[in-house]
C-alpha positions in Angstrom: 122.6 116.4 110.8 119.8 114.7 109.6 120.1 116.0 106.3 123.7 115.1 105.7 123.3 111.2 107.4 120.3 110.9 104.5 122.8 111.8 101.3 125.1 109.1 103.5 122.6 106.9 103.0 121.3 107.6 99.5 124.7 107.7 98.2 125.5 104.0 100.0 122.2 103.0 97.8 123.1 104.5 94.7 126.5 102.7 94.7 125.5 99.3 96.2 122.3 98.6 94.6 120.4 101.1 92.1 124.6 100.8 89.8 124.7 97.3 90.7 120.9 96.3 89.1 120.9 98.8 86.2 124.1 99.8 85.1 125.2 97.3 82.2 128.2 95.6 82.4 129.2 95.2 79.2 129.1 97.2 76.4 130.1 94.8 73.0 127.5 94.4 71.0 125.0 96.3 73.3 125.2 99.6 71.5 124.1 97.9 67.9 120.9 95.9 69.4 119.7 98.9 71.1 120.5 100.8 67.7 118.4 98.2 66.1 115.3 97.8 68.9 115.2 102.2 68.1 114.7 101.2 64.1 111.9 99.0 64.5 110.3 101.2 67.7 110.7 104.2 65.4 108.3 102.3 62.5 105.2 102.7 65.6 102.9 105.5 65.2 101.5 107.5 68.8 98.7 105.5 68.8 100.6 102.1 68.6 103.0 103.0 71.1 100.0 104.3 73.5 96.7 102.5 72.4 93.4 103.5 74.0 92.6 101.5 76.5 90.5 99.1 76.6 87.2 98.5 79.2 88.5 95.5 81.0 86.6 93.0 82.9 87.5 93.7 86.3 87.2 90.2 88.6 87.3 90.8 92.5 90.3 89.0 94.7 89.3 89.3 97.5 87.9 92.6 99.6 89.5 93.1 103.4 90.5 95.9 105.6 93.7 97.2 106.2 94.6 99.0 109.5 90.7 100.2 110.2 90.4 100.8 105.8 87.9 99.3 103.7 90.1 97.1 100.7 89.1 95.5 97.6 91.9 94.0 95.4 90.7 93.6 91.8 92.4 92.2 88.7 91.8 92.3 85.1 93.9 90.8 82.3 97.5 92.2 80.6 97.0 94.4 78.1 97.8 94.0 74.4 100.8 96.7 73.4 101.7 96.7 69.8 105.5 97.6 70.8 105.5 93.8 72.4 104.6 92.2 69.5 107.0 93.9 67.2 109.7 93.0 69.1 107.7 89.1 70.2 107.8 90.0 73.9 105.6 89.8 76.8 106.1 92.2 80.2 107.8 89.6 82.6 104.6 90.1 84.9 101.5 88.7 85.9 98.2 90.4 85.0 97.4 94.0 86.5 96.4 94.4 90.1 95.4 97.0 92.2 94.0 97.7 95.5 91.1 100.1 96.2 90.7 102.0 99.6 87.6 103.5 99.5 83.9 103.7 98.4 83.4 105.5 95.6 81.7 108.8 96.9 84.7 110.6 97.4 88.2 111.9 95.1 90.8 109.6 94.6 94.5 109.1 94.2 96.1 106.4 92.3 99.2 105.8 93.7 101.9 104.4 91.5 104.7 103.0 93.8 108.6 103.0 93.2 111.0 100.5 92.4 111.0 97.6 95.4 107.4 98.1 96.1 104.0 96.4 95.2 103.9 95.0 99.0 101.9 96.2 101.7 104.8 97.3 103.6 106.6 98.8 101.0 102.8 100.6 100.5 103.3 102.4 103.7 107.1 103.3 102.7 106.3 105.1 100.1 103.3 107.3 101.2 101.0 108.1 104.3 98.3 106.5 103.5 96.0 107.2 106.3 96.7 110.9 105.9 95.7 110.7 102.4 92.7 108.6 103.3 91.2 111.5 105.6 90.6 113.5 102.1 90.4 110.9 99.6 90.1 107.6 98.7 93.2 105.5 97.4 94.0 103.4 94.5 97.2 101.3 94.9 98.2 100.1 91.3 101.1 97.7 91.5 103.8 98.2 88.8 104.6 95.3 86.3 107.1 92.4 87.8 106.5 94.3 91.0 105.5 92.7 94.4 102.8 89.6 93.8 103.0 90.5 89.9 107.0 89.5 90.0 108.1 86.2 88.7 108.0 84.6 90.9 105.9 86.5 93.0 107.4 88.6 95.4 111.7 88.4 94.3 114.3 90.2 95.5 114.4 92.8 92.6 111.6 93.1 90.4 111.5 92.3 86.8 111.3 95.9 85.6 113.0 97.5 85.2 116.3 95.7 84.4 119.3 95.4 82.3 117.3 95.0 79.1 116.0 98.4 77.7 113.8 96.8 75.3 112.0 95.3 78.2 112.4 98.4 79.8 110.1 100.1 77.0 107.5 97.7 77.2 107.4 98.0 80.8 106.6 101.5 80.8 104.1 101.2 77.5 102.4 98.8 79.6 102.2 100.7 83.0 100.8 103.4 81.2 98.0 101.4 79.5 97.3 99.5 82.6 96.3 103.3 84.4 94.5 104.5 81.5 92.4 101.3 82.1 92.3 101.8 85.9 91.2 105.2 85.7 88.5 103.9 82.9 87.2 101.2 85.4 86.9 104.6 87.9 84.8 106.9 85.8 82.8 104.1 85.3 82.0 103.5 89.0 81.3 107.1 89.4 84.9 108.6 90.1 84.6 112.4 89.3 87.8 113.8 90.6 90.8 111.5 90.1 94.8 112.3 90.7 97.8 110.5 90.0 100.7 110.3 92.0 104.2 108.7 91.6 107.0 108.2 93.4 110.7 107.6 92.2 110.2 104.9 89.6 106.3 105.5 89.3 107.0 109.2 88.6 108.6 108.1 85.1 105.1 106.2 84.4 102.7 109.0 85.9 104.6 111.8 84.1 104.2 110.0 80.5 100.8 109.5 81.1 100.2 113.2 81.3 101.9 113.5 78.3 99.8 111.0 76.4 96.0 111.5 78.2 94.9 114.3 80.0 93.1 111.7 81.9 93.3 112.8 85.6 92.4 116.1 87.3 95.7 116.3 89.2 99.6 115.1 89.3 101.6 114.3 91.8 105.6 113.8 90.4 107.3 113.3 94.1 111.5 112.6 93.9 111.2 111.7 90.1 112.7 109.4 88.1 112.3 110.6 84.5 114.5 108.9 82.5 116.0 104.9 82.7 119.0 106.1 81.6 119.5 108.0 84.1 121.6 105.1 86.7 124.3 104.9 83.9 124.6 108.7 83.6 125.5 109.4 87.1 128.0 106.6 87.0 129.4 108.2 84.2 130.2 111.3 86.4 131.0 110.1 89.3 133.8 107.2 87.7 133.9 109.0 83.7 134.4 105.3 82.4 134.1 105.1 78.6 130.5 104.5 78.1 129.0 107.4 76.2 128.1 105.6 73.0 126.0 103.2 75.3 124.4 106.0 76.9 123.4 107.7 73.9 122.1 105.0 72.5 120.0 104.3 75.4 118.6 107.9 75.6 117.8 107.7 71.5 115.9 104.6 72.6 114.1 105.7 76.0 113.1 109.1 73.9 109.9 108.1 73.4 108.7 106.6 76.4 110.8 109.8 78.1 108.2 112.7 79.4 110.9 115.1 79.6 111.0 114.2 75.3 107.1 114.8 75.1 104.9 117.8 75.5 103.0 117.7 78.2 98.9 117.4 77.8 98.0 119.0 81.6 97.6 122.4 82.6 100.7 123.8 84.9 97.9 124.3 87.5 97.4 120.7 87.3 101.0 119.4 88.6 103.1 119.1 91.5 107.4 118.3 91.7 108.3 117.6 94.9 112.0 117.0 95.5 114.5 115.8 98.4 117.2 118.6 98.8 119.6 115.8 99.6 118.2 113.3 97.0 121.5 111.6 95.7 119.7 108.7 94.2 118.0 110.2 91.0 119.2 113.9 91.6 117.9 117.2 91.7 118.6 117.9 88.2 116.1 115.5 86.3 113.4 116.4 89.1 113.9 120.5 88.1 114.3 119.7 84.6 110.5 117.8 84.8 109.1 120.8 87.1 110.3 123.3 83.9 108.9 120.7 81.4 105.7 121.3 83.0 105.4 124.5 83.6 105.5 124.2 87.7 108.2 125.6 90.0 109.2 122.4 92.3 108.3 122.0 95.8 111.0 120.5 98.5 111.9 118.8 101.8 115.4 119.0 103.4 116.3 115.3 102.9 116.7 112.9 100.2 115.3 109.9 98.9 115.8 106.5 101.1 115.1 108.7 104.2 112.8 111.0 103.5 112.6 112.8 107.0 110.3 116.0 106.4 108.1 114.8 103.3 105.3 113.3 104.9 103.6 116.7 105.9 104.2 118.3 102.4 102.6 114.8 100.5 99.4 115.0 102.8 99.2 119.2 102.0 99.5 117.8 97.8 97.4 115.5 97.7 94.8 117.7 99.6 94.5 119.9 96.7 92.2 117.2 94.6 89.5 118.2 97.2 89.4 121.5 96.8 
């Protein structure tokens, strides 16, 4: 029962919102610029798409507690990403932000959120945070255009992704730097054993970074989103409307910033899929597709991905594994 009411839902979701933000709706012209944006992304090396970070200044917001937790919100400024200025664009974002939960003495998770979140209660959406706190301590890394780092600050739909796949690359080339930073900052305040978890959205960003730096001890890759083509594809079968040169243009364009296009730098020991039986927002298929890519057979819970009734306990079991 519960099962079946949670595809209801995720299908309601998929149709009303996830199609109505991402799916293009027009193709003239579309298929030639994106041709064009792959040209000129194709002329960037491996090391210009994914620089090594930089060592950031890190400046303190402001520190707190947050339901009995010890906070402290730090930012540092945007990154420079060759792939913006070849195409003269900046990530519709303010500068990085994250939050830590913790005191340095013990593993930790970042946690890279999905679309919609970057707020406190969208925070506690997406994981259990105080189960995960009994083990380890918890980075919350806000996505760019997400939450305050939106434009203006906390919108309705975040600025990335969006309609604009160009954007869309930066976005991810710049999420990726941004962790690589983070986890940087970490080592450097004594961080021995860090993992990296995403969700949805976040997994797209989590799984390229293990496939550009084998910076982390563990991954967590829970209801994935692999590929931001991936909205327009299952419109495509579900209503066959005549958009395939579209969508293969967008996949020639998202190869590179796709993980399920790039080897992967982590040991199968090293990675966890976890996927919602009745997930009918991004699918079973990409989500087994990522757990072959890596190596990994996938974990599951019995419903899908809006309500996500039964993945709580298997999360908190995960992320448990960075302690042992």
């Amino acid at each position: 029962m519960i099962a079946a009411f949670s595809a209801k839902i995720d299908r309601f979701f998929q149709r009303t919102v996830v199609e109505s933000v991402f799916v293009p709706r027009k193709v003239e012209g579309q298929v030639e610029r994106i041709h064009s944006a792959k040209v000129l992304l194709s002329s960037l090396s491996e090391t210009e798409l994914f620089p090594a970070p930089d060592f950031p200044v890190m400046r303190e917001l402001r520190q707190g507690r947050y339901r009995g937790m010890k906070t402290k919100t730090i930012t540092w400024d945007m990154p420079k990403v060759p792939a913006g200025e070849l195409f003269h664009l900046a990530p519709k974002s303010t500068p990085p932000q994250a939050t830590l939960f913790g005191q340095g003495k013990r593993p930790v998770w970042i946690l890279v959120h999905g679309w919609l979140g970057g707020s406190r209660f969208m925070d506690e959406v997406f994981w259990p945070l105080h189960a995960i706190h009994k083990t380890a301590d918890l980075v919350l890394i806000r996505l760019p255009g997400h939450g305050p780092r939106s434009i203006p600050a906390y919108s309705v739909f975040p600025s990335f992704p969006s309609r604009n796949p160009v954007r869309n690359v930066l976005g991810l080339l710049t999420a990726v730097t941004e962790i690589r930073e983070l986890i940087a900052w970490l080592r450097e305040s004594g961080y021995e054993r860090i993992g990296v978890a995403g969700t949805s959205l976040g997994v797209q960003v989590a799984a390229l970074l293990a496939t550009v730096d084998p910076c982390a001890e563990r991954f967590l890759f829970d209801r994935p989103l692999a590929n931001l083509s991936d909205p327009l594809k299952r419109q495509m079968h579900a209503e066959t409307f005549e958009l395939t040169r579209m969508l293969d243009a967008l996949e020639d364009l998202y190869q590179p910033v796709s993980p399920l296009s790039r080897p992967s730098r982590v040991s199968p020991n090293q990675v966890d899929v976890l996927l919602g039986r009745e997930d009918h927002v991004v699918g079973l298929d990409e989500g087994e597709a990522l757990a072959a890519h890596f190596g990994v057979k996938a974990q599951t819970f019995p419903t899908g991905h809006v309500l996500s009734w039964g993945r709580e306990a298997v999360v908190t079991d995960i992320t448990r594994k960075l302690t042992a």
